[in-house]
C-alpha positions as CSV (number, residue, x, y, z in Angstrom):
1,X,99.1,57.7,9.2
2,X,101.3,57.1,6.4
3,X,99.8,53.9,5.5
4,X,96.0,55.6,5.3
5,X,97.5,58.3,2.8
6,X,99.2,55.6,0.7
7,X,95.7,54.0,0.7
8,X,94.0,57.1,0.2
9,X,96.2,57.8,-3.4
10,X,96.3,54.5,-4.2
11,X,92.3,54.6,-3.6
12,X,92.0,57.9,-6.4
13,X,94.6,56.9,-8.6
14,X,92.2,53.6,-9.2
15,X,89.0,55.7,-9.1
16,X,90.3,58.7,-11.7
17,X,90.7,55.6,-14.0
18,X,87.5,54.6,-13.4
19,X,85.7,57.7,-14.0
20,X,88.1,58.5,-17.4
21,X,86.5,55.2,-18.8
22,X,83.1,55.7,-17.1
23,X,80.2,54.0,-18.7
24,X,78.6,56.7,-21.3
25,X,77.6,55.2,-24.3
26,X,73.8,54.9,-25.0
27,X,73.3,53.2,-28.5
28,X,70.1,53.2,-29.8
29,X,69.0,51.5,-33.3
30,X,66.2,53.1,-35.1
31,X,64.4,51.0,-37.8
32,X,63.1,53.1,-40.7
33,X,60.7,50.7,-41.4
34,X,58.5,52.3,-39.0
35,X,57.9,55.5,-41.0
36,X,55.2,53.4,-42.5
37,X,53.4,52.4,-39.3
38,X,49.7,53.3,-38.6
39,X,48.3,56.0,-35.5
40,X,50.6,56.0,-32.7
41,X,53.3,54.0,-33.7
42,X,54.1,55.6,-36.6
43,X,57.8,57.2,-35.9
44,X,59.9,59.1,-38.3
45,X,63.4,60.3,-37.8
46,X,61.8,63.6,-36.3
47,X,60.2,62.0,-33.2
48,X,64.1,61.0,-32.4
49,X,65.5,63.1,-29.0
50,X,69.3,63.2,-30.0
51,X,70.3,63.9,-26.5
52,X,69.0,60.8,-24.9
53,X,71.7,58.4,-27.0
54,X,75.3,58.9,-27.7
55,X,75.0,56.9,-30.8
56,X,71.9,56.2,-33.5
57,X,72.2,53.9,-35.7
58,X,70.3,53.6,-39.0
59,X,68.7,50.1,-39.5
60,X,69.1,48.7,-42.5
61,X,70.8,48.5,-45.7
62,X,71.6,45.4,-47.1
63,X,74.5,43.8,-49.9
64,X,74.4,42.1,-53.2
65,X,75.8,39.1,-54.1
66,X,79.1,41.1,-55.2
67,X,79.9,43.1,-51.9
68,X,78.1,46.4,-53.0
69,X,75.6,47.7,-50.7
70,X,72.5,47.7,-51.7
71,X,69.6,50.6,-50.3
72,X,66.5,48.3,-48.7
73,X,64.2,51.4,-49.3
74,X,66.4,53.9,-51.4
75,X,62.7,56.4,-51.8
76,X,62.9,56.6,-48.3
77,X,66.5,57.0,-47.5
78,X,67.8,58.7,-50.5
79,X,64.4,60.5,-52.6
80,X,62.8,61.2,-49.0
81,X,66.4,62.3,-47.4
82,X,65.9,60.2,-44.4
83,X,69.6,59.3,-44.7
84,X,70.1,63.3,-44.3
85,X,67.3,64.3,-41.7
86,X,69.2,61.4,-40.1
87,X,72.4,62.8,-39.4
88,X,71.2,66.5,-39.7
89,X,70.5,65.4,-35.8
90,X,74.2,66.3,-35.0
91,X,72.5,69.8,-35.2
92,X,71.0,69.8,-32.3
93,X,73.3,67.7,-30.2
94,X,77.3,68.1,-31.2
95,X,78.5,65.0,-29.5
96,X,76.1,63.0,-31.1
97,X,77.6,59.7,-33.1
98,X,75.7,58.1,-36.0
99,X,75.7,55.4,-38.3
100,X,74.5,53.2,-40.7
101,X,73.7,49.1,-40.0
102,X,74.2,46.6,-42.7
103,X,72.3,43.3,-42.2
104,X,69.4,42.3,-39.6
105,X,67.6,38.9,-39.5
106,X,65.5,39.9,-42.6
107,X,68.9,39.7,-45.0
108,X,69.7,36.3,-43.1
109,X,73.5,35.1,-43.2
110,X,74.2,33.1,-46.8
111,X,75.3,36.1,-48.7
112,X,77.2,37.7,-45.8
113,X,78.9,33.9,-45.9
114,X,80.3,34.2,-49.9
115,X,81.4,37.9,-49.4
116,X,83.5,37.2,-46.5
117,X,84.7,34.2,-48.2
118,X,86.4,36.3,-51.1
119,X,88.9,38.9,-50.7
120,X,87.3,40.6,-54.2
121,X,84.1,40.9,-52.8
122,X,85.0,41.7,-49.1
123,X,87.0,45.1,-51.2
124,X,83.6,45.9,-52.3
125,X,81.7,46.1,-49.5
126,X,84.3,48.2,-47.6
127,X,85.2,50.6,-49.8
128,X,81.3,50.1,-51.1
129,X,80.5,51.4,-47.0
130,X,83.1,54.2,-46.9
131,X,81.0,55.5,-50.2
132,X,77.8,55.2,-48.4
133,X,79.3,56.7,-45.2
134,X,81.2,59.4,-46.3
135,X,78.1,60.2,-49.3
136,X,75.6,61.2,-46.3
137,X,77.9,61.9,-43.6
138,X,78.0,59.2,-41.0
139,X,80.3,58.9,-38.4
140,X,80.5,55.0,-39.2
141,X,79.4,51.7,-40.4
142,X,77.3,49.2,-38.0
143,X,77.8,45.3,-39.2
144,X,74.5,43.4,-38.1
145,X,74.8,39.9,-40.2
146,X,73.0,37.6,-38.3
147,X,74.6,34.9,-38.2
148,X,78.2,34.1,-39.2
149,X,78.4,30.1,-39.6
150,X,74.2,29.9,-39.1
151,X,71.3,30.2,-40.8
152,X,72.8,29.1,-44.4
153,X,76.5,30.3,-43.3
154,X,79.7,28.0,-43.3
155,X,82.2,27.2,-40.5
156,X,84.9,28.8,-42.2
157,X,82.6,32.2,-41.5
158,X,84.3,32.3,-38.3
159,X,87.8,33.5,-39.4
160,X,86.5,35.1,-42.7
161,X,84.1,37.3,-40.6
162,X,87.4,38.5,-38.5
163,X,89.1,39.3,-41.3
164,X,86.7,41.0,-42.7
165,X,86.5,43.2,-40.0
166,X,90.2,43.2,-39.6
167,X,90.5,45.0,-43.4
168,X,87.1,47.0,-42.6
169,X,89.8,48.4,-39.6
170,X,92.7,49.3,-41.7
171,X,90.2,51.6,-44.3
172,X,88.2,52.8,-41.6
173,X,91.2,54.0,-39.5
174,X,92.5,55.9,-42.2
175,X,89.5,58.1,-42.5
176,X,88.6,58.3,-38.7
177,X,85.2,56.5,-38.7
178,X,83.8,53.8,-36.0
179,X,83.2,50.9,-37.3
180,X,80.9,48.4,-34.7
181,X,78.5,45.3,-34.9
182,X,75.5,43.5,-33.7
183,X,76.4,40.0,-32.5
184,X,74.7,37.1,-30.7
185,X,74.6,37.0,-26.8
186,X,74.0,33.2,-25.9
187,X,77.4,31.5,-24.9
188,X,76.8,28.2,-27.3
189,X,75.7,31.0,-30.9
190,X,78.7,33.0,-29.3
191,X,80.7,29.7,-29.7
192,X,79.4,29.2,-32.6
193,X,80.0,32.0,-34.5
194,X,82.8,34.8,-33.7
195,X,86.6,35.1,-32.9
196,X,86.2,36.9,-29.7
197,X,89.3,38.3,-29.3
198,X,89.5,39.5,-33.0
199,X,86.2,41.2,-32.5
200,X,87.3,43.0,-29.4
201,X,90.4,43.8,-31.5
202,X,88.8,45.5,-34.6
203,X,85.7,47.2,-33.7
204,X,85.0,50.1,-31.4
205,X,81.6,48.7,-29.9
206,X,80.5,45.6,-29.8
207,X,76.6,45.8,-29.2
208,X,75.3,42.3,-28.1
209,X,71.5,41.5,-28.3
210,X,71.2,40.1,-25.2
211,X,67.5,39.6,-25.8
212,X,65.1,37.4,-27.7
213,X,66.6,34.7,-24.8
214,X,63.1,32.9,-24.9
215,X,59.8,33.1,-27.3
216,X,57.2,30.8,-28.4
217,X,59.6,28.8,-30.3
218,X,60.2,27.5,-26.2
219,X,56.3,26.1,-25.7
220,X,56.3,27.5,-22.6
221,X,56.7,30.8,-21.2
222,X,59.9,32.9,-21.0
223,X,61.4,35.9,-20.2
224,X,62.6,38.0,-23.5
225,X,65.8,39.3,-21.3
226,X,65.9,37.6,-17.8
227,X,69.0,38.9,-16.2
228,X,69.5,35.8,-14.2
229,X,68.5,32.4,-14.8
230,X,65.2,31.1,-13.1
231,X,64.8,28.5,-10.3
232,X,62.8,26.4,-13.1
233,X,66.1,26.9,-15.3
234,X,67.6,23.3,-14.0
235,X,70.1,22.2,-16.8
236,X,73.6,23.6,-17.3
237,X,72.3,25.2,-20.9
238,X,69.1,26.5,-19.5
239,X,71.5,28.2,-16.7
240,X,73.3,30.4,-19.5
241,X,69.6,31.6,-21.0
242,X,70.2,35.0,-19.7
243,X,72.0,38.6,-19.7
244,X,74.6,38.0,-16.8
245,X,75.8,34.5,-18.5
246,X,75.7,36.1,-21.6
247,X,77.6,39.7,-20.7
248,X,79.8,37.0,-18.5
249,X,80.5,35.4,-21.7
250,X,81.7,37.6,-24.3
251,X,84.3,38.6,-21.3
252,X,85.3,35.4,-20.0
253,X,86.1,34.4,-24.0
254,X,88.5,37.2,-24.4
255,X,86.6,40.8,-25.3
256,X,87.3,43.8,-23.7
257,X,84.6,44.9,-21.5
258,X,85.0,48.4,-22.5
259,X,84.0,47.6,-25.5
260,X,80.9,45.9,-24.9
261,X,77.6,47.4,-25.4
262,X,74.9,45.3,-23.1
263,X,71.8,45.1,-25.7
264,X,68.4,46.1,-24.0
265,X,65.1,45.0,-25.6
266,X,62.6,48.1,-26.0
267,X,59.5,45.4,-26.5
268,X,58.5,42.5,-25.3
269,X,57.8,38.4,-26.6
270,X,54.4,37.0,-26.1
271,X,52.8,33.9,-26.5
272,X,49.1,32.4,-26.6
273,X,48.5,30.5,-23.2
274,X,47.2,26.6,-23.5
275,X,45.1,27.1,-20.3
276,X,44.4,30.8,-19.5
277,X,44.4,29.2,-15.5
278,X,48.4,28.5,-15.9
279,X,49.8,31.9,-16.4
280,X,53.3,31.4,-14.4
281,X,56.9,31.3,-15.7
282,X,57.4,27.8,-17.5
283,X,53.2,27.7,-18.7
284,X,52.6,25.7,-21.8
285,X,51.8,27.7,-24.8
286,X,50.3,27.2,-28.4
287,X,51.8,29.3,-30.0
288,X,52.9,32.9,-30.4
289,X,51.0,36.1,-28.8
290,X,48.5,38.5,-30.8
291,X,50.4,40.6,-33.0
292,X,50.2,44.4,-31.8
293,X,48.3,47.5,-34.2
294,X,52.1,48.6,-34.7
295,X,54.8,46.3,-35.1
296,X,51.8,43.4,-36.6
297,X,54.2,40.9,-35.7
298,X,53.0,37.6,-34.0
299,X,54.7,36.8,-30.7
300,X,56.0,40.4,-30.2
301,X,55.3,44.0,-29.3
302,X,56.4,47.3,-28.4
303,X,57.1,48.7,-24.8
304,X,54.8,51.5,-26.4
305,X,52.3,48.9,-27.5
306,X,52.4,46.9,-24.2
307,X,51.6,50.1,-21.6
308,X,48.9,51.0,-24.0
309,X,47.4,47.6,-23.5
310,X,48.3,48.0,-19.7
311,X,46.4,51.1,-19.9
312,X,42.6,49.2,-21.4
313,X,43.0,47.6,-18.0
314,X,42.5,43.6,-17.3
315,X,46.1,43.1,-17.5
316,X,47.7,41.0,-14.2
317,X,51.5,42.0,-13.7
318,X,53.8,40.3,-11.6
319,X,57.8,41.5,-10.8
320,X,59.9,38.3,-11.3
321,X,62.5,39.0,-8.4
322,X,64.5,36.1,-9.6
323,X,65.4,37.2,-13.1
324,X,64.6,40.9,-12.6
325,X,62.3,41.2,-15.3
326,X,58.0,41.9,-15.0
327,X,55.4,39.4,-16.7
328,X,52.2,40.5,-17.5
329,X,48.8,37.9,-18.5
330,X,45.6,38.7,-19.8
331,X,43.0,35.3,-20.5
332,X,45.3,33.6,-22.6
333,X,47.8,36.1,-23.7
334,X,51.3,36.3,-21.3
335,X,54.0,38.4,-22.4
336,X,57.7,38.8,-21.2
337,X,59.1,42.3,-21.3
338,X,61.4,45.0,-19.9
339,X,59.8,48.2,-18.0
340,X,61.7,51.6,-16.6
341,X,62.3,49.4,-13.8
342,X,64.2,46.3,-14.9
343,X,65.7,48.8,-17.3
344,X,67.3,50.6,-14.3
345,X,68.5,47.6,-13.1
346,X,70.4,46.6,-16.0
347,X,72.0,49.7,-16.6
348,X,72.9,50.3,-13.1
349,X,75.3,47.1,-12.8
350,X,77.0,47.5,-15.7
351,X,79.8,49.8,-14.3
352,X,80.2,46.8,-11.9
353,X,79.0,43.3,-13.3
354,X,83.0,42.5,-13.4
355,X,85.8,43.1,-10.9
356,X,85.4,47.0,-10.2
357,X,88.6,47.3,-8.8
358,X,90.3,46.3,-11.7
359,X,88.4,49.2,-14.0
360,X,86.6,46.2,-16.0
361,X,83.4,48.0,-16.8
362,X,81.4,47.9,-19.1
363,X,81.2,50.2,-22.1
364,X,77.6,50.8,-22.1
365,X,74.1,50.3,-23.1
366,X,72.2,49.6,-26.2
367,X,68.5,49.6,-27.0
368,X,66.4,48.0,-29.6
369,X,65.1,50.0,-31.1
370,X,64.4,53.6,-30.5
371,X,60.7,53.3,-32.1
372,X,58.9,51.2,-29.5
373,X,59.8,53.1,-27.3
374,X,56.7,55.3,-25.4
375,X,58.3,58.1,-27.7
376,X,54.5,60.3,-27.2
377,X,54.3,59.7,-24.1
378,X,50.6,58.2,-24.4
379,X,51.5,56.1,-21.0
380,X,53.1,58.8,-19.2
381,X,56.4,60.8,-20.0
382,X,58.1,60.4,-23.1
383,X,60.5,58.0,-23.3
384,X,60.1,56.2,-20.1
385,X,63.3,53.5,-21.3
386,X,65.7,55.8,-22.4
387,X,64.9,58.5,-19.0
388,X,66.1,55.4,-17.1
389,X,68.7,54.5,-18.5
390,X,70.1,57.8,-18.4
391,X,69.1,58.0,-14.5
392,X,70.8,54.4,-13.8
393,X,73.6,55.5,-15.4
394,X,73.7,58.8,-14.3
395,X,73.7,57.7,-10.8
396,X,76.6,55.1,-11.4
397,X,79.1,58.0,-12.8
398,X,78.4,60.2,-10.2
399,X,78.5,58.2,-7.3
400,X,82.3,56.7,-8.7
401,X,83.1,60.9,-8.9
402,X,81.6,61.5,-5.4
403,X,84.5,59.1,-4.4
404,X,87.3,60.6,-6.7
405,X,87.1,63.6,-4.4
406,X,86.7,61.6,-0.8
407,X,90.3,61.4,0.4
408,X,89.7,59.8,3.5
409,X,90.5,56.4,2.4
410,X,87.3,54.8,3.7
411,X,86.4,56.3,7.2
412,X,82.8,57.9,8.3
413,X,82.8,61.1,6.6
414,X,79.8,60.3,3.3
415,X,80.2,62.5,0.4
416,X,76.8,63.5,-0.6
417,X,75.7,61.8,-3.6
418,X,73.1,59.6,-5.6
419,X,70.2,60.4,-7.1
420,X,66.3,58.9,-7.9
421,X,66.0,55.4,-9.0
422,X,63.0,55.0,-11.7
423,X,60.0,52.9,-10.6
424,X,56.8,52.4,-12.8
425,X,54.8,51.9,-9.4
426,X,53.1,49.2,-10.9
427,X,55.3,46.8,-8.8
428,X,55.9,45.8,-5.1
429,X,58.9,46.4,-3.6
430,X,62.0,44.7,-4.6
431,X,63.9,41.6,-2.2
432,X,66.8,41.9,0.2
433,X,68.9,39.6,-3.1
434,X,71.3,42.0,-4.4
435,X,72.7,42.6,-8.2
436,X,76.2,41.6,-7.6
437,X,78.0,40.3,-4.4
438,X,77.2,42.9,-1.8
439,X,79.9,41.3,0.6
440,X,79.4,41.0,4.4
441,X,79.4,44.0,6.7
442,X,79.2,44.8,11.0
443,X,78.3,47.7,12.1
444,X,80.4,49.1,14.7
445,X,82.2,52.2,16.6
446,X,84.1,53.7,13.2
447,X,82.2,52.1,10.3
448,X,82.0,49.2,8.6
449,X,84.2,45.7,7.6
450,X,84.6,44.4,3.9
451,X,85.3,41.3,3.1
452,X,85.0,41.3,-0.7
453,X,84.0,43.7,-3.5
454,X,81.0,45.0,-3.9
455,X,78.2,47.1,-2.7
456,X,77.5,47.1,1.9
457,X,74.5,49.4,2.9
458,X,74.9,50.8,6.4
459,X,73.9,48.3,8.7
460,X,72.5,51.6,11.0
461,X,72.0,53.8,8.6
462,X,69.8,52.8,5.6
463,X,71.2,56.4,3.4
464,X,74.8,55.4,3.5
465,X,76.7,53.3,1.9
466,X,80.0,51.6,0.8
467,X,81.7,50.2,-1.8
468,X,84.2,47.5,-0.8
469,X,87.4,48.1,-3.2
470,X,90.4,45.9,-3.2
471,X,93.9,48.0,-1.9
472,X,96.5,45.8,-2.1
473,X,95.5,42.7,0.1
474,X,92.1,44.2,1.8
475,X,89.0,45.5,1.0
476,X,88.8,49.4,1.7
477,X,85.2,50.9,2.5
478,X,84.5,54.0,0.0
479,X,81.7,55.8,1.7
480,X,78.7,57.3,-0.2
481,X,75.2,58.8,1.1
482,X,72.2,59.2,-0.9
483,X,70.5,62.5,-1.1
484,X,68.3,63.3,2.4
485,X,65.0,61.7,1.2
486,X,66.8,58.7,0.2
487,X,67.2,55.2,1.0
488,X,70.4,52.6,-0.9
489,X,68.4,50.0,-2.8
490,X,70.9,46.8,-2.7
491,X,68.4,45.5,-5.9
492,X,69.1,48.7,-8.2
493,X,72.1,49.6,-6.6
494,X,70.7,53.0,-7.0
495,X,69.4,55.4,-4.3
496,X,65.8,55.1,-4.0
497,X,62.3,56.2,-2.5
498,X,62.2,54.7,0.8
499,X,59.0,52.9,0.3
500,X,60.4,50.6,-2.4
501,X,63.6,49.5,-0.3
502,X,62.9,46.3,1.5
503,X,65.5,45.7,4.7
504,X,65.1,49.4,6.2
């Protein structure tokens, strides 16, 4: 008896930390750019729902040569008071962060390179940021420079970029303001590029853009964000081409998990088939995909202009249960994309894509970007993306509380718990192959056995289940029940409608 108490404390104590660093940040980038967009895709700071993010971001400003920062589109931020409609969002939700992004691919890297190269000009731009922050009211300063030592940078970027961020630290500190960044997500540009341990140092979220993993640039067909590598994926570099090896990564070289923001893609990469007949994963293209009436980019769309094409009709989608992710094809036009679906996956394992027992979650989610999303709803509710990652992660904090108050140190009695899992119905039903290790259970008189961490479902009892959490030397069953009308979907690690759980 003594021992189960012990076990039963030791058990909360782990699980109160758990839920005091619970996954709850929700960063969403919104480009300003898209003000100028035709019919439905034009957005304006307006159409933005402050309560489904934690934390906006304002995409872009750039620098000059000399440090200072330099308005992209000053009538639209400044004369048009974007820059205040902006932040006059707090308003309406009081725990709402915002900020202000420097960079994106557009300003490319070789200026970024000779600022952080001189301690003059890196002066500049910091206390030229604290001036632009603390002008329009911010909460902080986002540093997007895509890339340190690419694209025109130098290898000595490296260590100038960390101690630029390092001095960035000791300003922002003093006047209580976040500072974070965009960074690359591939382990070989991760190499490339950043002091990982400096970065997890200095800045409060580090938002990787774990996306744009294949395009046309490939000549074949690719997922934009596969979460796992592909069967077709046979090479050791081709194995790291996705979100787990990339999230895997940034931990495994030295950042705090904590700190790490996992980057979702709100639009998808297409490309022009060679033969409209070969329309699998790994089909030869010619070249990029028909630009969409919004974004009129080649080679990528919107989620909003995607389901609108979805809803013309002729589109084929298929669920790729290997990397997680839909594909859709029409003639000669394929395109790789995240839905609610795949969304939901993503943001459900990211409380537990590292050693749960050791409190190594993540510190949340962020989308690119907030405008192509389904923000009218044309396809269905309004903001299909953001809903489900809110749901996913929903579900993941409440079902770590659930356990807080189950002191019964893993016997029978289920706390009632979970919630619904977000489905476009446009899919079949998901595989038995689970997001992380789901260990081994047998079912028996008095529950279940675990043999390592991770999620069990009842063998018996398709409503219930376990996580397997490491007590000392053994893994201790925490039991959990979905809601009545619920099934545990091993795929989404979510609670789900029956009819899309496979194994029940």
């Amino acid at each position: 008896m003594g021992r189960k108490i012990l076990i039963a404390l030791l058990v909360n104590c782990l699980l109160w930390e758990l839920v005091s660093a619970a996954t709850d940040k929700v960063v969403c980038y919104h480009g300003s750019w898209s003000k100028y967009r035709s019919g439905n895709g034009q957005f304006t700071v307006n159409d933005i729902d402050p309560n489904l993010c934690t934390h906006l971001i304002y995409s872009f400003v750039g620098i000059n040569t000399d440090g200072s920062i330099l308005l992209l589109d000053s009538t639209l931020d400044v004369n048009n008071a974007n820059f205040a409609n902006f932040n006059a969002l707090k308003t309406r939700n009081a725990a709402l962060k915002t900020l202000v992004a420097v960079g994106g691919w557009g300003e490319g890297s070789t200026k970024y390179s000779a600022v952080a190269a001189s301690a003059t000009s890196r002066a500049t731009f910091i206390q030229s940021a604290l001036n632009l922050v603390q002008t329009y009211g911010f909460d902080g300063f986002d540093i997007d420079w895509e890339y340190p030592a690419q694209r025109g940078g130098a290898a000595a970027d490296v260590q100038n970029y960390a101690t630029l961020i390092k001095e960035f630290r000791t300003v922002f500190d003093k006047h209580g303001l976040l500072l974070t960044a965009a960074v690359a997500a591939t382990p070989g540009s991760v190499d490339q590029s950043y002091d990982v341990p400096a970065l997890s140092k200095y800045l409060d979220i580090i938002n990787v853009m774990a996306y744009d993993i294949h395009a046309s640039w490939d000549g074949v067909t690719g997922q934009n964000a596969p979460l796992y590598a592909s069967s077709i994926d046979t090479t050791a570099s081709a194995k790291l081409l996705n979100v787990n090896a990339s999230i895997s990564g940034w931990i495994s070289r030295g950042a705090d998990p904590q700190k790490l923001a996992l980057g979702l893609g709100v639009y998808g990469r297409s490309f022009t088939l060679s033969n409209s007949a070969i329309s699998g994963l790994g089909a030869p293209v010619s070249g990029a995909g028909n630009s969409g009436p919004y974004t009129l980019e080649a080679g990528m769309l919107g989620y909003n202009e995607i389901c609108e094409a979805q809803l013309a009709g002729g589109w084929t989608t298929v669920w790729d249960d290997e990397q997680k992710v839909p594909y859709s094809f029409k003639g000669d036009q394929w395109i790789g994309y995240d839905n609610p679906r795949s969304i939901a996956i993503k943001a459900s394992i990211i409380l537990f894509i590292v050693n749960y027992a050791k409190s190594l979650n993540l510190g949340g989610v962020m989308i690119w970007s907030i405008e192509t999303e389904d923000f009218r709803g044309i396809c269905g509710s309004k903001y299909p993306i953001l809903n489900a990652i809110k749901s996913a992660l929903g579900t993941a904090n409440e079902n770590i509380e659930e356990n807080v108050n189950d002191d019964t140190g893993g016997n029978d009695d289920a706390s009632s718990g979970g919630g619904t899992a977000v489905d476009d119905g446009n899919d079949t039903p998901v595989g038995d192959e689970t997001v992380v290790d789901d260990g081994t259970a047998s079912g028996g008189t008095g529950g279940v056995t675990c043999t390592q961490a991770g999620y069990i479902r009842d063998p018996a009892d398709c409503n219930k289940f376990y996580y397997c959490l490491l007590v000392g030397s053994s893994y201790q069953p925490l039991a959990q029940q979905c809601n009545s009308n619920l099934y545990f979907d091993l795929e989404s690690q979510t609670c789900n409608w029956p009819q899309l759980v496979s194994g029940c």
